[in-house]
C-alpha positions in Angstrom: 81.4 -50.1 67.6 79.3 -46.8 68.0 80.0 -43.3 66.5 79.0 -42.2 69.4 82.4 -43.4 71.2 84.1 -40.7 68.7 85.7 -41.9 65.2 89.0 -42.0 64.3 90.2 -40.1 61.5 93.0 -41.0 59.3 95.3 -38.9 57.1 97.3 -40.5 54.0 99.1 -38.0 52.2 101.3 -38.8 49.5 100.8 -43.0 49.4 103.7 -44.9 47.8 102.6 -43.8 44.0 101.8 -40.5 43.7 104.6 -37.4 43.4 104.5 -33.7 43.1 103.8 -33.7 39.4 100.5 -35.3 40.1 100.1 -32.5 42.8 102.4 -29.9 43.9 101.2 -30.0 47.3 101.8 -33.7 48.3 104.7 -34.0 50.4 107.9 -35.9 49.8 110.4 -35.0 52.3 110.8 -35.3 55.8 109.8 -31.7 56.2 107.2 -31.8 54.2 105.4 -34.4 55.6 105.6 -33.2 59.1 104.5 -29.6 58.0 101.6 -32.0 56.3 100.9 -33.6 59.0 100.9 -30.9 62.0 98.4 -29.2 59.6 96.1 -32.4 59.3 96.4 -33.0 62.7 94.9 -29.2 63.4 92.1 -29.9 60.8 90.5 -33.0 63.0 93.4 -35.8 62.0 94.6 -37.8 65.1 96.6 -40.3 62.8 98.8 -40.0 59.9 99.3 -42.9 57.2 103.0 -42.8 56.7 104.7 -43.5 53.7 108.4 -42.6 53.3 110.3 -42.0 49.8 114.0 -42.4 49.0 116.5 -39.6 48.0 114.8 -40.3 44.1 111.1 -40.1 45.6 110.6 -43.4 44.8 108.9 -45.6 47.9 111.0 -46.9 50.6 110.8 -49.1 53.7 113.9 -47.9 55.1 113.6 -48.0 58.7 116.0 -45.3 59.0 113.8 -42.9 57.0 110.9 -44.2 59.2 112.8 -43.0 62.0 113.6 -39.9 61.3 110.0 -39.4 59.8 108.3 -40.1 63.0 110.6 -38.3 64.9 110.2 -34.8 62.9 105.9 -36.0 62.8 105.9 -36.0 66.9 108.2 -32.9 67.2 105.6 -30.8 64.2 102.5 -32.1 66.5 104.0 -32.2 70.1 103.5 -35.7 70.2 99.8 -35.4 69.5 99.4 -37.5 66.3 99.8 -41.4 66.3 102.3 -42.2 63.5 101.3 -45.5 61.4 103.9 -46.8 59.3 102.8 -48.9 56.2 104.6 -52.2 55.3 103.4 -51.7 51.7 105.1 -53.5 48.9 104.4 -51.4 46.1 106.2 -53.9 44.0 109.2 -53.2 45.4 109.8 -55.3 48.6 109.4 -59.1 49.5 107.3 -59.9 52.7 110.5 -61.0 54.9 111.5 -57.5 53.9 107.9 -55.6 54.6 108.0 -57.7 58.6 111.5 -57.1 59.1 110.9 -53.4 58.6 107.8 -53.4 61.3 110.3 -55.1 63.5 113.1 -53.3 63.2 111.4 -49.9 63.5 108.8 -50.8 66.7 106.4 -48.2 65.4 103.5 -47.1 67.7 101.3 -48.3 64.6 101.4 -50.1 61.7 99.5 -51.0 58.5 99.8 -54.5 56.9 98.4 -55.8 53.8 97.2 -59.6 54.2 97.0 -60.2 50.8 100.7 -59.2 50.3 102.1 -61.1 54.2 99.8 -63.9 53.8 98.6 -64.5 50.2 97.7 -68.7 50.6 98.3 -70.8 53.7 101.7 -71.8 53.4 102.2 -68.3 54.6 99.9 -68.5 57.7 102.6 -70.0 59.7 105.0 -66.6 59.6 102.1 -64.4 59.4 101.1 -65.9 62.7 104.2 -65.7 64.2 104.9 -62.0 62.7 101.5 -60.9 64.2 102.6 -62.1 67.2 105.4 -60.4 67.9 103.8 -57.0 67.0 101.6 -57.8 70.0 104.6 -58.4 71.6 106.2 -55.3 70.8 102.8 -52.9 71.4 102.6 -51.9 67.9 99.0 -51.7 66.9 98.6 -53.3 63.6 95.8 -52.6 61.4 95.4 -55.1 58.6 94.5 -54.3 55.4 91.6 -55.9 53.2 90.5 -55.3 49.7 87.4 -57.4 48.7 84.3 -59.0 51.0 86.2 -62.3 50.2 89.1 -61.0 51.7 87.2 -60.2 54.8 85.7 -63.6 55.3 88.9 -65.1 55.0 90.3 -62.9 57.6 87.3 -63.9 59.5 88.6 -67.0 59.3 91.8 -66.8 60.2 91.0 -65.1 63.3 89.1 -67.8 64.6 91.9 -70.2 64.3 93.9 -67.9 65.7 96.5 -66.8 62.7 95.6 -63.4 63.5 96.0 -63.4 67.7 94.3 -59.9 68.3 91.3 -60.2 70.7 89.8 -57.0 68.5 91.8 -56.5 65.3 91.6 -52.9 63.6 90.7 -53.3 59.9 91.0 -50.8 57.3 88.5 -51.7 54.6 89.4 -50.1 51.0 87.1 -49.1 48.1 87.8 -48.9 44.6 91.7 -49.1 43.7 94.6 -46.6 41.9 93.7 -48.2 38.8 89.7 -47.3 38.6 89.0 -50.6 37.8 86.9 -51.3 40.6 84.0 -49.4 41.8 84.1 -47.0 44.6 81.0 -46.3 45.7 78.2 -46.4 48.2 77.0 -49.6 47.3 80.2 -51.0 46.9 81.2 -50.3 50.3 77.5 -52.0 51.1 79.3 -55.4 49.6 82.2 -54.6 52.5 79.8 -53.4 54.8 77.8 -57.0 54.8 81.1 -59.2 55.1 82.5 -57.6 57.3 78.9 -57.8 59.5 79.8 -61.5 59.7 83.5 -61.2 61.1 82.7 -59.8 64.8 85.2 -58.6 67.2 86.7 -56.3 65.0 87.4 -52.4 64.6 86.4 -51.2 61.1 87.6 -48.0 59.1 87.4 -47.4 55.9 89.1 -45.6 52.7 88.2 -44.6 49.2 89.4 -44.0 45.6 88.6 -41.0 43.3 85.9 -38.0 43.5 83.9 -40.4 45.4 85.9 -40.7 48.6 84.1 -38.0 50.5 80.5 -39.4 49.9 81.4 -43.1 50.7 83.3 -41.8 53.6 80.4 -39.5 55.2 77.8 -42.8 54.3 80.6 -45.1 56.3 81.0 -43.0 59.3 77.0 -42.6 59.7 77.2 -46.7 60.6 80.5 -46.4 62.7 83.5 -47.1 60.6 86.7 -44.9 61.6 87.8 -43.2 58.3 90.8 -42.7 55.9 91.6 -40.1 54.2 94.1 -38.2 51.9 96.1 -37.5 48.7 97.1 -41.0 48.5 93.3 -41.8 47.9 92.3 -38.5 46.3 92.9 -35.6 45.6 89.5 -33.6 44.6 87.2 -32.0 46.9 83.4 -33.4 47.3 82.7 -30.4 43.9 85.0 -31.7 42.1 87.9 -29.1 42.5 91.3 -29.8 43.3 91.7 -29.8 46.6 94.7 -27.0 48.2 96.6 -29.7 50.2 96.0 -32.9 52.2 94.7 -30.6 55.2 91.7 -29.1 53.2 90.6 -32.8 52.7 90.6 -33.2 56.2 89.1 -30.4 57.4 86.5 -31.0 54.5 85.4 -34.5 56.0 85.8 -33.9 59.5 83.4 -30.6 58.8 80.9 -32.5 57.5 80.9 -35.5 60.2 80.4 -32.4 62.5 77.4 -31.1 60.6 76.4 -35.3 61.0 76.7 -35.2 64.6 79.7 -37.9 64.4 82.2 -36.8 66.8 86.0 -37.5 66.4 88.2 -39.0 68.4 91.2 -36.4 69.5 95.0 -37.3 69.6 94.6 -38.5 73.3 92.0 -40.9 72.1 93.8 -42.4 69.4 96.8 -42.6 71.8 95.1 -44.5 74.4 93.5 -46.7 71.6 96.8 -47.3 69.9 98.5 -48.5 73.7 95.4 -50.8 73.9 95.5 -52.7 71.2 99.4 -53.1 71.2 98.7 -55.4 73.8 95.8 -56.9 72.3 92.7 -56.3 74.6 
């Protein structure tokens, strides 16, 4: 993967966690969202991270609610923004519950935690058969890994064919919610050299805390599409609190500019996301 070929930027904006007492800005609703999201996708975002709450704000995988989500997304950005759905637990939701929600709601994209589908190998067997049908379906999955031993046992898993995508798209994430594990340059370094030993796949990146917009920059200098957002962070590179979600993202994708890193536009990420549904 080259930088060269244009990076894809991700927006996450309100995560499964977070609410508006944390930040006023971070949107809740359906409207709020897609104002969120039209304005991320003017400041440089060609995907949105999508997390949907109930009518209590609390985190949902209600396909319904990822329905009319998407729906409001496409109409705010004239169909210019992929739409990623997460399957995240959050504590809340058994796997049978995260895949039948993927399933039932055929999104043009969607994140999946391995740890949480596939924790040991009795669960390879569904996972397998899961990921199979999202092929099946053209829904882009991007799988979700949180340590280098995570990534080596992905690796694995790959080559015996659990995971059937010819190029899987990985989203590698640094630091956690909690602050208990480092998120920083050389901690990405520790992800950076696992990952070097998994080939064939598509790489991006997020980070946690007032570090997010240093480890990002240092990641998309060696090609890894990026993530960011309020679910991650919400300071700016000084230290401020940034205005809303779009500030962040004009903020990073400002700074790849002044790095020479293009982006890749909504078309791009469009064409990627048909690609990879059908697993070339």
């Amino acid at each position: 993967m080259s930088a060269r070929a244009g990076l894809l930027l991700t927006v996450a904006p309100n995560g499964a966690r977070r609410t508006q007492t944390d930040h006023p800005a971070l949107p809740i609703t359906t409207e709020e969202i897609a104002v969120c999201a039209a304005a991320c996708h003017a400041a440089g975002a060609a995907m949105i991270h999508l997390h949907v709450r109930d009518g209590d704000g609390r985190h949902s995988l209600d396909p319904d609610r990822y329905l009319d989500a998407t729906a409001a997304v496409r109409q705010r950005t004239h169909d210019r923004m992929t739409v990623q759905i997460t399957s995240e637990a959050a504590g809340v939701y058994a796997p049978r519950e995260q895949m039948r929600c993927i399933l039932t709601v055929k999104p043009e994209a969607a994140s999946v935690a391995m740890r949480e589908l596939c924790p040991d190998s009795t669960a390879e067997a569904a996972y397998g058969a899961f990921l199979e049908r999202c092929a099946a379906d053209a829904i882009w999955v991007q799988h979700i890994l949180y340590s280098p031993a995570e990534i080596r046992r992905f690796g694995a898993l790959h080559r015996a064919g659990v995971i059937p995508e010819q190029h899987p798209f990985v989203l590698l994430v640094v630091g956690s919610y909690r602050g208990d594990q480092p998120s920083t340059v050389a901690e990405f370094g520790r992800y950076a050299v696992a990952a070097a030993e998994v080939p064939d796949c598509e790489w991006a990146v997020c980070a946690f805390g007032s570090a997010e917009h240093v480890v990002l920059r240092h990641a998309a200098a060696h090609g890894f599409h990026l993530r960011t957002g309020f679910e991650n962070n919400l300071l700016l590179p000084d230290g401020t609190p940034a205005r809303d979600n779009a500030e962040l993202v004009a903020c990073l994708a400002n700074a790849l500019r002044a790095d020479s890193i293009p982006l890749t536009d909504s078309v791009g990420s469009r064409s990627r996301t048909a690609r990879r549904g059908r697993g070339v």
